[in-house]
Structures are given as C-alpha cells and as structure tokens.
N, C-alpha and C positions, 0 to 999 in steps of 0.2 A: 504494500500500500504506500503511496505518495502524499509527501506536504507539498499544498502547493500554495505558492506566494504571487498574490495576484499586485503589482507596484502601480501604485495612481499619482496622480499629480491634482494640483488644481486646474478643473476642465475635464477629467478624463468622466465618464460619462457612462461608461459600460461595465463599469468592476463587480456589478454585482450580478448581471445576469451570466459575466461571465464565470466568479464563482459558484454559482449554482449549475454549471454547465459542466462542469469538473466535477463538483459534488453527486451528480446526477451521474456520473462516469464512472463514479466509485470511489473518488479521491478519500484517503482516510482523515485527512484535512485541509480547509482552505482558508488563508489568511490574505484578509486586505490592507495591505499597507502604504503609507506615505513616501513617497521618495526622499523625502528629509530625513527618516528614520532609519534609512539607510545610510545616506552622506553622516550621521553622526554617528553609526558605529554598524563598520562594515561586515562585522562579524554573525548580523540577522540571518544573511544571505546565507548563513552554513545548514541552517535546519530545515533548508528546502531543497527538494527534487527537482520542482517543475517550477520557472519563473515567468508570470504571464504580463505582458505591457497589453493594456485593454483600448479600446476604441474611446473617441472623444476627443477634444480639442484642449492638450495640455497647453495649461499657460495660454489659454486662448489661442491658439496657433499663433502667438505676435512673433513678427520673422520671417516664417516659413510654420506648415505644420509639421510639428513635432521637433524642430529644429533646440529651441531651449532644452526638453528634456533631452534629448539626443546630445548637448553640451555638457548636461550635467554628469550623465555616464564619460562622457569621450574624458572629461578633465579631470574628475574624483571618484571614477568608479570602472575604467579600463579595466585596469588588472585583476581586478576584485571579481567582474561577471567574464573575463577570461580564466579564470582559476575557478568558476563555478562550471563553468560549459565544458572545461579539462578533465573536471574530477567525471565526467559522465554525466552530468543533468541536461533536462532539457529549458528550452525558453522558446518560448510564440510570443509573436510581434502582432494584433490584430488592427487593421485601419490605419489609426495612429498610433499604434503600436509598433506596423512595419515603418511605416514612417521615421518611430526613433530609431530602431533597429539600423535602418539603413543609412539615416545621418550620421548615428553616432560610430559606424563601421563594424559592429559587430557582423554583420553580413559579407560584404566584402573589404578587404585591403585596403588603402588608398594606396596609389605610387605616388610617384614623385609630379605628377599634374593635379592631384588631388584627391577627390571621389571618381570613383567610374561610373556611380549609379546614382540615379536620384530620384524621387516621387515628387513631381509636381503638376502645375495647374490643367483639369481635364481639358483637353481639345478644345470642348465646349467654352469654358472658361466661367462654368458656372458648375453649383451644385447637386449632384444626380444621386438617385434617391431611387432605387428599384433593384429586382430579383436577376439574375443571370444565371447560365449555364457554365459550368466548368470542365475542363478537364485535364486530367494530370498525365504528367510525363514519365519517362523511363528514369526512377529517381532511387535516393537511397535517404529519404525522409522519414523518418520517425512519424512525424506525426500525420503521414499522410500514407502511410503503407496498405494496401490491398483496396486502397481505394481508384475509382478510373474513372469518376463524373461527380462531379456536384451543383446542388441547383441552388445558392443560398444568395444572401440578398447584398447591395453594397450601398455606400452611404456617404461619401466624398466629395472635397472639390479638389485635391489635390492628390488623385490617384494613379496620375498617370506615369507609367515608367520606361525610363528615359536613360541608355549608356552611351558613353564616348564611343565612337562609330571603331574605333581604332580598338576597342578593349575587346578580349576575346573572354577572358572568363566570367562573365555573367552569362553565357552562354551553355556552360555546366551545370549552374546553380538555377535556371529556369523551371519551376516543378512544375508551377500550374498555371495556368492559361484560361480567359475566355472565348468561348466558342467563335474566331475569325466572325462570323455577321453580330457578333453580338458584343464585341469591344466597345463599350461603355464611355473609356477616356480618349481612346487613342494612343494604349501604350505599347510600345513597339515590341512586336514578334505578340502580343496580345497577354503582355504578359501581367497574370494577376497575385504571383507569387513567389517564393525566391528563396530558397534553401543556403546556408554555407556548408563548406565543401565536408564537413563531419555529418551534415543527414540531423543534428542536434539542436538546432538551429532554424527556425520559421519565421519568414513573416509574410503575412498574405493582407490583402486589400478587403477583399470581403468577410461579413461578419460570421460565422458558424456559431455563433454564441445565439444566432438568433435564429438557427433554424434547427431546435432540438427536441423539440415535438409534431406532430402532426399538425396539431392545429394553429400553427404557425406558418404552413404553407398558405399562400394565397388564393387558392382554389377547396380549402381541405371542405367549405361546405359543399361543396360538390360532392364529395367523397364520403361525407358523414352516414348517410342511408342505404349506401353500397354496402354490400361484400367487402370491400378492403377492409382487413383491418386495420387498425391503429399500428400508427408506426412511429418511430424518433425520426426526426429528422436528419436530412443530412451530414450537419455540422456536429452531430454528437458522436461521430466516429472519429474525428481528427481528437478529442478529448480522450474517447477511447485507447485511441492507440498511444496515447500518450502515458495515461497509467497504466496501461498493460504492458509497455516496455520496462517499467520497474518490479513485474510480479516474474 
C-alpha cells in the first residue's frame, strides 16, 4: 500500500478530487499539503510513495502557468524530488501540474539553449473546456501501463506543446496523444503527454481525476437504463497502476 502526497499551492484547485481518486484506487493514505511545508523542511517528502502536482492555476498563473511553482522546485527543491524519483517513487504532473513538471525540468534536461519543451498559449488563444479522445504510445510508463485509449476531459488555456525543432529527445518521452482530428490546442505531433526517460515520471494535460466514475461521462444518462453496467471511468486506471506498482 502507498502514501501519497498530493503538493498544492495557492490556486491549485483540484487537490481534492484528486485525493479521492487515489483513495478510490486503494491508496493506504492521502495527504494534502502546502508547498511551503515542504521549502521548510524537506524531509516531509520521505514518507511518501507517490507525489501528485494537481490541476489549477498556482499562484494565479502570474508569469506563465505554473511557471512560479515550477521556480520554487527548480531553486529549493531540485535535488530533494531528484532523490525522491531515485529512491523509486513515483510523481504525476496533472494540467498545471504538467505545466510545473515541465518548467521546472523535472521532465526533461535543459542544455545549454535552455528548455527544449514548453506548454503554452492554445492555438486558439483562449480557454477550452471539453472531453477528448486519447491514445497512448509504445511507452515504458508507470502510470499508464496496459492502457491504449482514453476519453477524459481537458481544461486549459495554456496546453499546448511546443519543442525546439532541432531537439530530438522529446521524441522518446511522447506517451500520449490526442486523437490527430481532435487536437484541442495545436500541440505538435498532438501531443497530450510526456513521460521522463525512467517510465516514473508523468505529466499529462488532461484531467483523469475527473473521469473516475461513470456518471461522470457526458453521455452516462444515456447509458443509465441500458444493460451496461456501471463502470469507473477512464482516468481511474492511470491511479490504479500507480498503487499497484508498489504492491
């Protein structure tokens, strides 16, 4: 059984449905904590398995989204969630979650030009608010293993992903994807998600936090008087595999 540490910020907006998504998974506990409670004594981070950055607009997105908390790990908290993802744990990035993931470089490298990757303004240049289809690549992800489609919902304005044309390893680290007619932002190669090169390491765009019952699907009253039975949703597998990688 797994602790799992779910880190918020002021702004972050989803910490709790996303404990309860974990909880629902089997998690043998979940704790919601402050990002501050961490910069004051780094040593919290030891009693956890799984560390989760939730959807939401930390810090208001002023900057960039998720840019401030993606500073506050890059400056006083590097080495600390590099020694947490070493020992074997895992960590999901969700929304603005991947957002800090991917500012603050946990995902990939910078070289010597800087970031290779980055989530910003959708195509649109507005805010988009709906369900998509997914699916996943020939990966070595944790928390995406034996899965090969997902239909959960997104919730952005700054989802779209974007590498130096010249960099080839974001290329590796591609898991998941939306469905080519249904790119959302306009992020290139369609992509909606993005693994580091250990498989330990997540951050995705869309929320799975929010599609983990049936009646959460958009259509599920269509479905209610049918023969189908009840089912979890999509996004409660990516949870799944996640405490099931520690039993």
């Amino acid at each position: 059984m797994s602790h799992v540490l779910i880190l918020r910020a002021p702004g972050t907006n989803c910490d709790q449905e996303t404990a309860y998504a974990f909880q629902l998974a089997g998690a043998k506990s979940v704790e919601i904590l402050h990002i501050n409670s961490i910069l004051e004594t780094h040593s919290i981070l030891d009693r956890a398995k799984i560390l989760c950055i939730p959807g939401g607009f930390s810090f208001g997105d002023d900057i960039a989204a998720g840019k401030i908390f993606a500073l506050k790990i890059k400056n006083h908290l590097a080495e600390t969630f590099r020694r947490f993802c070493d020992a074997g744990n895992l960590i999901l990035g969700i929304c603005n979650g991947f957002q800090v993931l991917l500012k603050s470089g946990l995902l990939f490298e910078e070289d010597s030009g800087g970031s290779i990757a980055t989530l910003t303004w959708n195509f649109s240049a507005r805010y988009i608010d709906c369900w998509v289809h997914l699916r996943t690549e020939k990966n070595n992800s944790v928390f995406l293993r034996d899965i090969e489609s997902l239909y959960l919902p997104i919730a952005h304005a700054e989802g779209r992903f974007v590498f130096r044309e010249n960099a080839t390893q974001p290329l590796q680290q591609l898991v998941l994807r939306y469905n080519s007619e249904e790119n959302p932002n306009g992020s290139m190669l369609d992509v909606a998600g993005v693994c580091d090169n250990s498989g330990r390491i997540l951050g995705l765009m869309p929320h799975p936090e929010r599609h983990i019952d049936f009646t959460q699907h958009p259509n599920w009253t269509r479905k209610k008087n049918s023969n189908t039975p009840k089912y979890h949703g999509d996004g409660l597998a990516i949870f799944q595999n996640a405490i099931s990688y520690f039993q």
